[in-house]
C-alpha positions, 0 to 999 in steps of 0.5 A, spaced: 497 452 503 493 458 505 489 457 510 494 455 515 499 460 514 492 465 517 494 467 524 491 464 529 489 470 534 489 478 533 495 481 533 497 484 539 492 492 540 497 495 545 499 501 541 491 504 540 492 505 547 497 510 544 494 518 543 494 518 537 488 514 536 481 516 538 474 512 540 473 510 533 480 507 531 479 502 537 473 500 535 475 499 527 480 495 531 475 491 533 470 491 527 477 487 523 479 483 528 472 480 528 471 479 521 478 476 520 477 472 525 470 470 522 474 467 516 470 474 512 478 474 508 475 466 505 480 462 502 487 465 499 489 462 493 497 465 493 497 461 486 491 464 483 493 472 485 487 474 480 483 470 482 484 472 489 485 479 489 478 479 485 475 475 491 478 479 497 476 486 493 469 483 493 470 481 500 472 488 503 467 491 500 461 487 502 464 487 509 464 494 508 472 495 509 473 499 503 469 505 504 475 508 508 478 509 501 473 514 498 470 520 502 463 519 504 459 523 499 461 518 495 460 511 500 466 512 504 466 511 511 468 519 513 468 526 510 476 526 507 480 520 507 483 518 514 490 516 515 489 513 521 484 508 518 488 506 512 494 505 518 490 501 522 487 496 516 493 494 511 496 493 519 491 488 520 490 486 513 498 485 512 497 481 519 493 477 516 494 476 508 499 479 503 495 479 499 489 482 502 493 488 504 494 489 496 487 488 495 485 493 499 491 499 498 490 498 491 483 500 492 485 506 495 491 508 492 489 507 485 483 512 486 486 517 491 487 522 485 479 521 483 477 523 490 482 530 490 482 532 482 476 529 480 470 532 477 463 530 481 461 525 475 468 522 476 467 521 482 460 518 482 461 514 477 468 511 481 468 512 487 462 509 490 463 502 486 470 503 489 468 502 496 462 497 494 468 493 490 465 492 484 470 496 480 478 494 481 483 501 480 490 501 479 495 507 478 499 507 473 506 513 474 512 508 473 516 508 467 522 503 464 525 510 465 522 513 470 520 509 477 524 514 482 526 520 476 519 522 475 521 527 471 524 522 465 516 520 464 516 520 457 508 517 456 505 523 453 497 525 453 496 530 446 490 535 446 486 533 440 479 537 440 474 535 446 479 529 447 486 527 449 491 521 445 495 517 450 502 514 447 507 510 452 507 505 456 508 503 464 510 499 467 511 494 474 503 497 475 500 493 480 493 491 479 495 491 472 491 486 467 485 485 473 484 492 473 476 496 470 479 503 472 487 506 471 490 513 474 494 514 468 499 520 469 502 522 462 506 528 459 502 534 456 508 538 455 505 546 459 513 545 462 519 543 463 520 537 467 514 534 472 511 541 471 508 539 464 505 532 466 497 531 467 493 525 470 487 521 467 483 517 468 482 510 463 478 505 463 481 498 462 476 497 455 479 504 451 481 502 444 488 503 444 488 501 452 493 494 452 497 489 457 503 488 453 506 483 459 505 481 465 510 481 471 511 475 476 514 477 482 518 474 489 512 476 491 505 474 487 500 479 487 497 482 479 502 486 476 503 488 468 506 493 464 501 496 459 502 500 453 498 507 449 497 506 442 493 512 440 488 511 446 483 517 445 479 518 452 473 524 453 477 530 456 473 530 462 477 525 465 483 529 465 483 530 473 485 537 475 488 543 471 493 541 465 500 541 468 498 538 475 499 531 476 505 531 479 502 534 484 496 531 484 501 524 484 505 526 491 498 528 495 496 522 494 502 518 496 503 523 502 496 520 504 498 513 503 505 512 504 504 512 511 499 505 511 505 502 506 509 503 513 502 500 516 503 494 513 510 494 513 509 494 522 504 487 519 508 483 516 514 485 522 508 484 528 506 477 524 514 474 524 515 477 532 509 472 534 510 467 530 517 468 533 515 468 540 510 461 539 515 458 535 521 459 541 516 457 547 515 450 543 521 449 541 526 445 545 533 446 545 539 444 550 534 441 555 530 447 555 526 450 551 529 456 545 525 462 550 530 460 556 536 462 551 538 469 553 541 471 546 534 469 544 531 473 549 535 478 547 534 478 539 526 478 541 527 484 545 531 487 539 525 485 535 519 489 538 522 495 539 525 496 532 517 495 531 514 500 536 520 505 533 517 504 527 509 504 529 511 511 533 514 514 527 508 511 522 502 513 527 505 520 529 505 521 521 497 520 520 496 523 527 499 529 523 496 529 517 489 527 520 488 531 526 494 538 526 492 538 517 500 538 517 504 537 511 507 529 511 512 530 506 518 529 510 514 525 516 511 520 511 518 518 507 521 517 515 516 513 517 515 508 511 524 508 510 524 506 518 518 500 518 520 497 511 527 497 513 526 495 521 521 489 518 526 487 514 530 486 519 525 484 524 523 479 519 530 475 518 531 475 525 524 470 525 527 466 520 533 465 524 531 463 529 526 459 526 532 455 523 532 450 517 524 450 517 524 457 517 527 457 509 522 452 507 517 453 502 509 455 505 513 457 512 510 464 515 517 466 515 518 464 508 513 468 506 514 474 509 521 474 507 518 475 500 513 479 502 517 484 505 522 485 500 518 489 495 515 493 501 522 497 501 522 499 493 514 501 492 512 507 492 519 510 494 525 506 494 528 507 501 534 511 497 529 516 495 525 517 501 532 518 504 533 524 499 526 526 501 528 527 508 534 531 506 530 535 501 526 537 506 530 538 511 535 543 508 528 547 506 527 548 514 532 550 514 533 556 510 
């Protein structure tokens, strides 16, 4: 079933002509399309998503793709992490693959807090495996009670000499099971609310350290709850000052949520393509479905729901990367509008593909399923709702 649902040709480039791109964009632009087209993301077994995701870390980190997750000084591919960059990968990626845009935002994603908190033997001992692919990472933050409402996480980390004892559990933690290292965030209690929580690193071998229950998805990729019991891990692998985490939680999901809008603009550029073929082929009252004018109409709607999208996600990693601007308001504007434009976008391709559009193994079956998580991770859309209007009242005072 995997190779033919892989595209056919590059998704269309017009938006690196776009300001906010400079030289190097294009040419990493360039770099993916030719790996993908090269068949570099191999054979994607969307049965076997372990096995899979296992095969495509390997793969990106031997194209050397990867290293847009971790600073150079420890492999990376440029001084900090550029937004732009991760934009323009899970784009193409998601494009592609679902599954290998996971494979690489996880990459990046799980060991983000490494790469802004970590001590220097955190960092080398991580993060350089991390751009290699040889170590898979995972960021574990959700809770059963506490997905959005980080201030109920209830896990808690407990100083204990030159060591710290985790005990909890979390849950719906993508990588979960196949990951070697987890960000853990944990509650250690130095204040009320998210003010009294830390970050840790934890390797998947700890004693104490288990998967309690995998997760199976509408959309397959390794997920799992884990579970805490009396994990003691080295004090060295709290990262940053005790109290910190959830700072250190919103700085990494500021420098990633604009690549979640990313690949959001990938599944809904891969649905109004194959929308286009399918509509030029497809014959229908003595014509083709392109001559209708209520179809024309709807590929209209289409692409310009994506080119608002792409402008407010492109403007986001702009911001941060060029003007070192906070991205708090602009990064949850740009992931509510691409995850909900694709949405959109993505239905109005099954329906115009019809009956065959529901059908198991179709593209546009794919991405229907696809798309739907991408409006609760990270940020429910609600949320980023919240965020912007938080943000807005503080502007205005």
């Amino acid at each position: 079933m995997a190779a033919h649902l892989m595209p056919t040709s590059a998704p269309t480039r017009d938006h690196l002509d776009w300001p906010f791109f400079a030289d190097p964009h294009r040419a990493l632009a360039a770099e993916l399309d030719a790996f993908i087209a090269s068949g570099g993301l191999g054979e994607i077994d969307h049965g076997n998503a372990d096995g899979a995701c296992k095969k495509l870390v390997a793969a990106l980190g031997q194209a050397g793709i990867l290293r847009h997750c971790v600073p150079a000084a420890f492999g990376g591919a440029s001084d900090v992490i550029d937004s732009r960059s991760l934009c323009l990968i899970r784009e193409t990626l998601a494009y592609a693959d679902g599954l290998a845009d996971f494979a690489f935002a996880m990459q990046g994603l799980g060991t983000g807090a490494i790469s802004l908190s970590g001590t220097d033997e955190l960092k080398q001992a991580i993060l350089p495996k991390i751009a290699r692919g040889e170590l898979i990472s995972a960021f574990a933050l959700t809770e059963p009670e506490a997905g959005s409402d980080v201030a109920a996480m209830s896990t808690s980390a407990r100083r204990d000499g030159d060591t710290y004892v985790l005990d909890g559990e979390k849950v719906f933690i993508s990588n979960g099971g196949i990951a070697d290292v987890y960000t853990v965030f944990a509650r250690t209690g130095e204040a009320p609310g998210t003010r009294g929580i830390s970050a840790f690193v934890v390797y998947a071998d700890t004693p104490g350290f288990s998967i309690a229950e995998r997760i199976e998805t509408i959309a397959p990729h390794p997920l799992a709850r884990v579970r805490f019991d009396d994990c003691r891990i080295p004090a060295s692998q709290l990262l940053g000052e005790p109290g910190e985490g959830f700072k250190i939680a919103m700085r990494t999901l500021d420098i990633f949520r604009p690549s979640v809008a990313a690949a959001a603009l990938g599944f809904a550029r891969r649905a109004l393509d194959e929308a286009v073929a399918h509509a030029r082929s497809r014959k229908m009252f003595g014509a083709t479905l392109a001559d209708l004018p209520t179809a024309q109409s709807t590929l209209g709607e289409m692409a310009t729901a994506i080119d608002a999208a792409s402008l407010l996600t492109v403007r986001t990693a702009w911001r941060r990367d060029v003007q070192k601007l906070p991205i708090t308001r602009e990064a949850a504007m740009a992931k509510m509008t691409a995850t909900e434009n694709a949405q959109w976008v993505i239905d109005q391709a099954l329906q115009l593909f019809g009956g065959r559009g529901v059908r198991v193994g179709e593209i546009t079956e794919r991405l229907y399923r696809e798309i739907r998580a991408l409006r609760i991770y990270e940020g429910a859309t609600e949320v980023q709702k919240l965020i912007i209007g938080r943000e807005l009242m503080k502007a205005s005072r």
